[in-house]
C-alpha positions as CSV (number, residue, x, y, z in Angstrom):
1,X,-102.7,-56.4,-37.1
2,X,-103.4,-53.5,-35.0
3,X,-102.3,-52.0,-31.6
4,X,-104.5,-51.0,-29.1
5,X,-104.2,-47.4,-28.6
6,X,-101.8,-46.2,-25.8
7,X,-103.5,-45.1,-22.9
8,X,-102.4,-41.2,-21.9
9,X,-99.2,-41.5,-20.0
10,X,-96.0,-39.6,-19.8
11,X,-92.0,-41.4,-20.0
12,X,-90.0,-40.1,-17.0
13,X,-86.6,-39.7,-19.3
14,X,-83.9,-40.1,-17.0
15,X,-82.6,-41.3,-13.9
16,X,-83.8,-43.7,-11.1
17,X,-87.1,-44.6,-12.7
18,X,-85.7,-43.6,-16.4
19,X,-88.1,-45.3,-19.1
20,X,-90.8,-45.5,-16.9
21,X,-94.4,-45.1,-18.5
22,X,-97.3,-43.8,-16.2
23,X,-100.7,-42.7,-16.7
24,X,-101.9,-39.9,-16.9
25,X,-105.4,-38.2,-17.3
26,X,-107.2,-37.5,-20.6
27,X,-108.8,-34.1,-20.1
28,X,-108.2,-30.7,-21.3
29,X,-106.2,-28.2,-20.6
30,X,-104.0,-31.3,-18.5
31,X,-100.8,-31.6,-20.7
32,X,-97.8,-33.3,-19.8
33,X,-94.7,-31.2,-20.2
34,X,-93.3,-32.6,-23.5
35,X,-90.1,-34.8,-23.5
36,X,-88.1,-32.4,-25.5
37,X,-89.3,-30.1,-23.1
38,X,-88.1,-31.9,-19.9
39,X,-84.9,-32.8,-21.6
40,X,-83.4,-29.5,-21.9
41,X,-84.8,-27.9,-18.9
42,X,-83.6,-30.8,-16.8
43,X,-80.2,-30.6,-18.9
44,X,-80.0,-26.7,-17.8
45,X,-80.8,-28.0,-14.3
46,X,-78.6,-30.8,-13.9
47,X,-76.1,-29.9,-11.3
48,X,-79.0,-28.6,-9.0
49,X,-81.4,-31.3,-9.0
50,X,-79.7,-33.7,-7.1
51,X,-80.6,-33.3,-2.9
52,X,-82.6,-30.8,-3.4
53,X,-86.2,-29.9,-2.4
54,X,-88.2,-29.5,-5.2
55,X,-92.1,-27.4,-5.6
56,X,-94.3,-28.7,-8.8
57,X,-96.5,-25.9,-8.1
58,X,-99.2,-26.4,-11.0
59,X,-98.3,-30.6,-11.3
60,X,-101.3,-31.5,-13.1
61,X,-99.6,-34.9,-14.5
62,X,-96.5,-34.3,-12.0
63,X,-93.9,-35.0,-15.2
64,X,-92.0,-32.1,-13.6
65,X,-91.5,-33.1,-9.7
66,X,-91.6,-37.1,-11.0
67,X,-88.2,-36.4,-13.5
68,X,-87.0,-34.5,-10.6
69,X,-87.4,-37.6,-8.4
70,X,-86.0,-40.0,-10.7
71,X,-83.4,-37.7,-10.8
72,X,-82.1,-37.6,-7.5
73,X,-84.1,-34.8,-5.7
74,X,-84.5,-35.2,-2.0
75,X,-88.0,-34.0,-1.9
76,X,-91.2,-33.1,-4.4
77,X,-93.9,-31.2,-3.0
78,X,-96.5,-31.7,-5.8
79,X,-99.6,-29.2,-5.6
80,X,-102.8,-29.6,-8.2
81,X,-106.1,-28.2,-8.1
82,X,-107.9,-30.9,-10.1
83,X,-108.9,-33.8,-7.2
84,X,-108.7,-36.5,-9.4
85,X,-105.8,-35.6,-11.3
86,X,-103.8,-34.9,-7.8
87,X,-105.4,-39.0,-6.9
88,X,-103.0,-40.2,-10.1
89,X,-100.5,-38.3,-9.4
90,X,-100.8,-40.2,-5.9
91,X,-101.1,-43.2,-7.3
92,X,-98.2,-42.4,-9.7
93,X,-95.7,-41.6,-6.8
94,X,-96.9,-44.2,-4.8
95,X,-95.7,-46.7,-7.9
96,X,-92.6,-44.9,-8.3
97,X,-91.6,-45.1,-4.8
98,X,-92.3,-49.1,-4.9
99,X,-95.6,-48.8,-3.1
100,X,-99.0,-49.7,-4.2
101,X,-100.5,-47.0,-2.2
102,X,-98.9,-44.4,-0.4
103,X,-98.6,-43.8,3.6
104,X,-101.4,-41.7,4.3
105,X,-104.3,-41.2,1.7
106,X,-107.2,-39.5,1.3
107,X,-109.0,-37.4,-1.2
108,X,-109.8,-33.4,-0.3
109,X,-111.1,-30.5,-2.2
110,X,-109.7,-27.4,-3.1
111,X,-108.5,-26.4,0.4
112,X,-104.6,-27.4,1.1
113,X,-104.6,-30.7,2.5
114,X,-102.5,-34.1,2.0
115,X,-103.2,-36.4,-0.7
116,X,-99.8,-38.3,-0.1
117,X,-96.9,-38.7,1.8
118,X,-94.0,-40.3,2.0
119,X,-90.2,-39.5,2.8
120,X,-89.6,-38.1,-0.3
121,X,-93.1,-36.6,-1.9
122,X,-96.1,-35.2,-1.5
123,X,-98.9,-34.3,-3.1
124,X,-101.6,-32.1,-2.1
125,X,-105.4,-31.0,-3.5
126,X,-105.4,-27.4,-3.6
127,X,-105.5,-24.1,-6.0
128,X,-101.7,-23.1,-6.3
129,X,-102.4,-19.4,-4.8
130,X,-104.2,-20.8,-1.9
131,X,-101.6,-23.2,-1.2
132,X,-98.9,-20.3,-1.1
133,X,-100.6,-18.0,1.4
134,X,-101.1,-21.2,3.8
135,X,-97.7,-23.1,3.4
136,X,-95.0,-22.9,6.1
137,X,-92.4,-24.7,4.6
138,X,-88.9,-25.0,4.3
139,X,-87.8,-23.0,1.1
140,X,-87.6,-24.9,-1.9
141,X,-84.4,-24.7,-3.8
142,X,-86.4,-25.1,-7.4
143,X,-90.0,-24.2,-8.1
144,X,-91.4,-25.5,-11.0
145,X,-94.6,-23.2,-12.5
146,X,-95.8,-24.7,-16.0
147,X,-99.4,-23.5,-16.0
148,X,-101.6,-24.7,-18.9
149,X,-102.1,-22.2,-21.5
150,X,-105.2,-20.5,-20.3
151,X,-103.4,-20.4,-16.7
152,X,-100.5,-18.0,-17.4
153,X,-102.0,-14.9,-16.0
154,X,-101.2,-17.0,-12.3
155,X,-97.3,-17.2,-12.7
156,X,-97.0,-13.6,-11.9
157,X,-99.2,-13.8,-8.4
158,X,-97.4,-16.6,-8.2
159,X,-94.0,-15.8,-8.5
160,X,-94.8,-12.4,-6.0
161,X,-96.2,-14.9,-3.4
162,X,-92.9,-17.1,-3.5
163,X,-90.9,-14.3,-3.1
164,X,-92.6,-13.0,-0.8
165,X,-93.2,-16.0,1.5
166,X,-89.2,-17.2,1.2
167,X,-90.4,-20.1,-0.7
């Protein structure tokens, strides 16, 4: 007898959620930060994660900011470029959070504006340069910036803009 295929989804490891399979997008260059991966960063990270407000800069599936939740962070602000895979990422806190659909939604373009919101996440539609020259936000205490492979050349603009903002 044979499975079905597994759809694309990623495990959030540990925490609140830990176990927990959600979808994610089939499409390229959209990978999910490995578990292995996740593991030892969030292992390196453990002390700091809990209360504190988090930036997924380049989500794309969210596996970041979502372990971070699970984990105990106060706050994810999630930013990806690609509107539909920002609306799963939506849909994907929205089921975290024990919510069919989030407080406030609506779909935008590559401008910054709100996909979701809730008390403890967000996720907005917009390139991740674009979205640091406009922000006005309280200062994150981690920024994650896991770009796919054809992206790196943004992490240094990136990195310049963060510092130089106060993010």
């Amino acid at each position: 007898m044979h499975k079905k295929p597994q759809t694309n989804s990623i495990r959030i490891i540990a925490g609140e959620w830990r176990g927990r399979r959600l979808q994610v997008l089939d499409r390229e260059g959209l990978r999910p930060t490995t578990d292995r991966v996740r593991e030892t960063l969030f292992n390196w990270l453990m002390p700091d994660v809990s209360g504190a407000r988090c930036l997924d800069l380049l989500a794309g599936t969210g596996a970041l900011g979502l372990e971070s939740l699970s984990r105990g962070a106060a706050y994810v602000q999630f930013c990806e470029m690609d509107r539909a895979a920002a609306g799963l990422l939506t849909k994907n806190v929205g089921t975290l959070m024990g919510s069919a659909t989030s407080s406030s939604t609506s779909t935008s373009t590559s401008t910054s504006s709100s996909a979701s919101e809730s008390d403890r996440a967000d996720v907005v539609c917009s390139d991740a340069l674009r979205y640091l020259k406009q922000v006005n936000a309280t200062p994150f205490d981690i920024v994650f910036l896991d770009p796919p492979f054809e992206g790196l050349e943004i992490l240094r603009e990136a990195l310049l803009l963060i510092h130089q903002r106060g993010l």
